[in-house]
N, C-alpha and C positions, 0 to 999 in steps of 0.2 A: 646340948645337942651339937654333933662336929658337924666341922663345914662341907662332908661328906656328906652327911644325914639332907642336910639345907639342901644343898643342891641338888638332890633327889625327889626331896619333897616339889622341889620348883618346878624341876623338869617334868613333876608328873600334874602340877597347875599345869605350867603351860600347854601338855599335848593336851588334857583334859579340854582346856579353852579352844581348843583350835579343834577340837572333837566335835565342841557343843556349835563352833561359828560352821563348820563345815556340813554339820546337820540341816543347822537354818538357813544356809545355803541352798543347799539340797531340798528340804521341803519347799523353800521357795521358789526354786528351780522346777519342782514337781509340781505347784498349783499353777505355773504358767504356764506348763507346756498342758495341763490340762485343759486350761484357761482358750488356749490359743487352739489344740484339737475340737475344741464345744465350737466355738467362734467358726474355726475355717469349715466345719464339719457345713454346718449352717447354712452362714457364704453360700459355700461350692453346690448345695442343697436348693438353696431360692434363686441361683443365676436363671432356669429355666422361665420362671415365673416373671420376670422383668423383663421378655420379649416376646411377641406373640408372630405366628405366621400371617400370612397373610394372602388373599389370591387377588390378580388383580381378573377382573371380569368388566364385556365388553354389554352396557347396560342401552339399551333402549328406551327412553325417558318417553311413552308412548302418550301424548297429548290427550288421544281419546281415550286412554284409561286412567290417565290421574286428573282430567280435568274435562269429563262425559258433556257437562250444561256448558261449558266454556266460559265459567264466571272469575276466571283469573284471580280467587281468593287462595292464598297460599297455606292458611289457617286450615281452609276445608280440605284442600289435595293433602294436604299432611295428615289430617285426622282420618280421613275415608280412604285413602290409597293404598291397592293392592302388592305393597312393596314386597312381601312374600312371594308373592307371585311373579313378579319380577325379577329376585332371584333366580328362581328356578327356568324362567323360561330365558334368561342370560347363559344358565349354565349348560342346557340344550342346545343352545346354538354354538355354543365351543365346542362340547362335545357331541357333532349328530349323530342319528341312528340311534338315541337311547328312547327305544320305546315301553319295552320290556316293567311292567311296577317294580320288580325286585330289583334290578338295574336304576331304574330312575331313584329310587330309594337310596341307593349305596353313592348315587352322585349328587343328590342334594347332602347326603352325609359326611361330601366331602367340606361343606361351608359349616359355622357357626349358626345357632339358631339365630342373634341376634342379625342375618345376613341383610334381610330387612330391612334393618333400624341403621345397616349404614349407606343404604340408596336413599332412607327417608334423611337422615342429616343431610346428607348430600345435596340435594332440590332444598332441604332450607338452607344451606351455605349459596347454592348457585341453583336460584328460580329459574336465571332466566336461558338453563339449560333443557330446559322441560320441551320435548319435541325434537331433542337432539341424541344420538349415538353416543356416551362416551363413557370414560374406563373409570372404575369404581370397583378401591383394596375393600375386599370383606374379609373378614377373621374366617379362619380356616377353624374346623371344627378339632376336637381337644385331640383326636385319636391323630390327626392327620399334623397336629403340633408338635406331638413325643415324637412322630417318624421322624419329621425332620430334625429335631432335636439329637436326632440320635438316642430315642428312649426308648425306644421300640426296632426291635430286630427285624429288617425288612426278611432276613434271610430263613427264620420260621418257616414252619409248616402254616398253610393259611388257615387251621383253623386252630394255631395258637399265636396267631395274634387277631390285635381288632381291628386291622384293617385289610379288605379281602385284595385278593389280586388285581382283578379288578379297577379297585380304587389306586393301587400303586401305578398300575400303565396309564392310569388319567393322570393319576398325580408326575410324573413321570414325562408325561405328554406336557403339563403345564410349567413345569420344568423346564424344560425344551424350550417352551415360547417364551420364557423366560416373566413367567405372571408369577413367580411362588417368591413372597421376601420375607425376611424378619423385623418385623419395626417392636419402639418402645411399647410395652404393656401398659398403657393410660389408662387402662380399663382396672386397672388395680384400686385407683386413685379416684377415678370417676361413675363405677360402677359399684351398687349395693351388692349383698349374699345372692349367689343363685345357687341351684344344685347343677349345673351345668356349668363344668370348672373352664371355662373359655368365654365363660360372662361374668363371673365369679371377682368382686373385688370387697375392696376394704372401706368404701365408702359412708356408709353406714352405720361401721363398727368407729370408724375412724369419730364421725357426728358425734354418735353416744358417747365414747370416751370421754371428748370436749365436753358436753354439754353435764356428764354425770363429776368431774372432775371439776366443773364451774361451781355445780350446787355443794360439792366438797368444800373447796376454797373458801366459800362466802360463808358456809357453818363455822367451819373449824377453824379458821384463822382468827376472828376475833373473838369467840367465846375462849381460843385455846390462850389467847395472850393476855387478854381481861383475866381470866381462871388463874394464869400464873404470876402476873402482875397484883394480884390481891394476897394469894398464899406468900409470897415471896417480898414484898413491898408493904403489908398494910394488915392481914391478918396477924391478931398474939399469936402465938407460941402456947398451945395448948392442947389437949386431949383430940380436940376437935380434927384441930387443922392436921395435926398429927394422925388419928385412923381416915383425913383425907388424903393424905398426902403418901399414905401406903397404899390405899384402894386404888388411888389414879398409877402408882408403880405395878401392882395387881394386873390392872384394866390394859397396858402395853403389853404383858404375856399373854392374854388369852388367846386361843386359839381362832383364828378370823371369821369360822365357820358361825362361829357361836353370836358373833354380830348380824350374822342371816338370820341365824333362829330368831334373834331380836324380832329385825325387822320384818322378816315373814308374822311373825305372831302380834305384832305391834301394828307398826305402820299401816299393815297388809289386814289385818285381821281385824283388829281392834280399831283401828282411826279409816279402814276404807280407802287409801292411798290407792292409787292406778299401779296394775301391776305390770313390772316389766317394763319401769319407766325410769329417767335418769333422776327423775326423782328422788324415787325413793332410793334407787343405788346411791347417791349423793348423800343422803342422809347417812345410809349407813355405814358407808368412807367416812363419813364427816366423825359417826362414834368411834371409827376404829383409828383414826389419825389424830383427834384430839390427843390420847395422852403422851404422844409422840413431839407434838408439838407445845404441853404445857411443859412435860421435863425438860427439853431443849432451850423453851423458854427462860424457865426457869436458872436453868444451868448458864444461860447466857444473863441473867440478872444480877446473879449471886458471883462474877466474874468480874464485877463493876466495883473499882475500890473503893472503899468509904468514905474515903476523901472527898470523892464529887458530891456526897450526897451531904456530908459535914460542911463544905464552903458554900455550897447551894443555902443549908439551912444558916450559914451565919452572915448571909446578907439578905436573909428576913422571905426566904421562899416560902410559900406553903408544901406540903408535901405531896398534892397535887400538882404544885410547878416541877418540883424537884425530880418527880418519876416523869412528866410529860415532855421535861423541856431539857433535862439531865442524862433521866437512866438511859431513858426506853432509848433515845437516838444511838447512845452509844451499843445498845444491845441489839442493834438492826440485825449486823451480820449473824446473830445469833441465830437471831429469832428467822431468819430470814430464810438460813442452813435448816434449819431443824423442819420448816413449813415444808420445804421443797423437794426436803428427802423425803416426809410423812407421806405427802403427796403421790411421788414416784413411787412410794410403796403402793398404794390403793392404787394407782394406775395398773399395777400388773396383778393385781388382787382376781380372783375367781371364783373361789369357795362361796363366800356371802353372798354374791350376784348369781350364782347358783340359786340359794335358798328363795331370791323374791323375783324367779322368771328371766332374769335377766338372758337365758340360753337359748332363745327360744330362732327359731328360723322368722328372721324379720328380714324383707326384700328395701323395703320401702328405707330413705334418708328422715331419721328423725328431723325434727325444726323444734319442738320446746321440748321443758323438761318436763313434760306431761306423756308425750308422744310414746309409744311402744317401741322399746329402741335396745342394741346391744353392745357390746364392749370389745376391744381388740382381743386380752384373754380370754375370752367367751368365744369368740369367734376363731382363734387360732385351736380350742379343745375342741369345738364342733368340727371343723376342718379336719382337724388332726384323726379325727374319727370316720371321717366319709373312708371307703374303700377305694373309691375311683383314684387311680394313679396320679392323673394331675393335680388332685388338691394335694399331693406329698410336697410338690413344690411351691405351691400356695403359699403352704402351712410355714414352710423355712420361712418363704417371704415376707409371709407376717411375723413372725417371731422376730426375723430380723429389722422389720419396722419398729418394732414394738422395744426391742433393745435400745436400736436408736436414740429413742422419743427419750427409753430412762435414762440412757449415759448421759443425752443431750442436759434432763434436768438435774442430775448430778452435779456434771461440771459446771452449769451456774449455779450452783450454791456455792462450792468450791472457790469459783470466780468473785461471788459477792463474799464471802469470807475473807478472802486474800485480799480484797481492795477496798472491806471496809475497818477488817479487824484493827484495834489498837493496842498497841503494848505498853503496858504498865512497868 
């Protein structure tokens, strides 16, 4: 071949190479900017949801209605008290003249249902203002959130949007006296599901997560490392362990759904488990993360050079010392990586918690894994379904929590991998 020929052939490696590196460039160039479009999309999606409006209103802490017998127990004016009622007749005295029901209607509509529930905190932060005039922020009701937001076109026809004229010249007036603010949405963080997306938070879902993710952990992490500790450490080499050792590769494909059919027909059917409980969602995380966590296991055993386990056994270890006091320490970060990704998978899991209830409209804060309780994914598809406008920005809200929570457990695996792994 002449030296012509050669240097032909090279020239057309090299563009070849610079072809194939400029491609992988470029696809890589294209999942980030996709990456980065999903992400800001998101963001710019749930900014709404992380601040809420607010009015401030001039309250009357009226002695003879929250405390009639004068028995000064704070316990009873909290539980009996007409705090409703006190909304409303605060909001009357800001705005006089509203006599009119359809009118008085359109200005109580300008506060939060819960308007109530924050004159009632308020007399329990400060008793001993009971008998006195003073100013108390209520959440402003969801319609009158978007206006200010900017979510809602004031400049519509008033009967396409929801909030009527009306309500913009009060809102407008309250403005002016300068009562209208935006504070942090705490109610996200502190408040269970309502269908009323200005009471509407993540509390609840946030509990069940915890709590159906606890009975995860405490299943699957020691059955799943005992499980790969015996195939990989202590069982022969046989027919057996071998159509095991396929099934558990098998049981990481299947489809996640198919661990609901389980546990709906098992747990739920067959053993009488509480439905719609962290429970049983825990359980059946726990099937679907095991085999996640034996092969990881496993892969982080079989990583460990022979050597440790040859020196261990020639100064007279048992091979019970050898894996307890040898292998497993140096297989930490393994094992540690593979639990914690398993994990953040079943954290964002939905299908299966589908099948055993887990969907279900629950107000209430679970407290055990008994309790009738729901999940963040469960709660971000229910949201994501409501029509009312504000849960659109819920919905980012949550999703964006919920990213969080898994990048958060991501990069500690990452982090316990980096600072325990060892190189051989």
């Amino acid at each position: 071949m002449t030296n012509k020929k050669i240097s032909a052939l090279t020239k057309k490696r090299y563009s070849s190479e610079k072809r194939f590196k400029a491609y992988c460039i470029a696809a890589l160039a294209l999942a980030m900017a996709i990456l980065f479009t999903l992400l800001s999309s998101i963001t710019l999606n749930s900014l709404p949801a992380f601040t809420q409006t607010h009015i401030t209103t001039d309250v009357y802490l009226d002695k003879n209605l929250l405390d009639p017998n004068n028995t000064n127990d704070l316990e009873a004016i909290l539980r009996e008290g007409p705090w409703r009622s006190l909304a409303k007749s605060s909001l009357r005295e800001m705005v006089p003249g509203v006599n009119d029901r359809k009118e008085k209607r359109e200005l109580y509509g300008l506060v939060s249902v819960i308007a109530g529930d924050s004159i009632k905190y308020y007399v329990k932060e400060n008793p001993n203002d009971i008998g006195k005039k003073v100013q108390i922020n209520i959440p402003s009701s969801d319609d009158i959130d978007l206006l200010t937001k900017g979510l809602i076109d004031r400049n519509l026809p008033e009967e396409n949007r929801t909030v009527s004229n009306l309500q913009l010249k009060w809102l407008d007036q309250f403005i002016y006296e300068k009562r209208v603010s935006k504070r942090f949405a705490w109610k996200l963080f502190n408040h269970g599901d309502s269908r009323e997306a200005e009471v509407a938070g993540l509390k609840g879902a946030i509990a069940g997560t915890l709590l159906t993710m606890f009975v995860t952990l405490i299943i699957s992490f020691p059955i799943g490392v005992m499980t790969a500790v015996y195939l990989e450490e202590i069982a022969p080499k046989n027919r057996m362990t071998d159509f095991i050792e396929v099934n558990i590769n098998n049981l990481a494909a299947v489809p996640s759904i198919v661990f609901g059919l389980l546990g709906l027909a098992v747990f739920i059917g067959y053993f009488g488990m509480p439905r719609s409980a962290p429970l049983v969602g825990g359980i059946v995380l726990a099937l679907m993360t095991l085999p996640v966590i034996i092969i990881a296991t496993r892969a982080s055993l079989a990583s460990i050079p022979p050597s440790i386990r040859e020196a261990a056994y020639g100064v007279g270890a048992s091979q019970l010392q050898v894996i307890n006091h040898h292998v497993l320490p140096l297989a930490i970060p393994g094992i540690l990586t593979g639990t914690i990704i398993g994990i953040a998978r079943a954290a964002g899991e939905t299908a299966p918690l589908l099948m055993i209830g887990m969907m279900a409209f629950i107000v209430d804060t679970p407290h055990k894994i008994t309790d009738k309780a729901t999940v963040m994914p469960a709660q971000i598809y229910m949201w994501a379904n409501n029509p009312e406008r504000s849960f659109e920005s819920l919905t980012s809200a949550a999703i964006l929590i919920l990213l969080i929570i898994l990048i958060t457990m991501n990069a500690l695996a990452i982090y316990l991998r980096k600072k325990y792994e060892r190189k051989w």
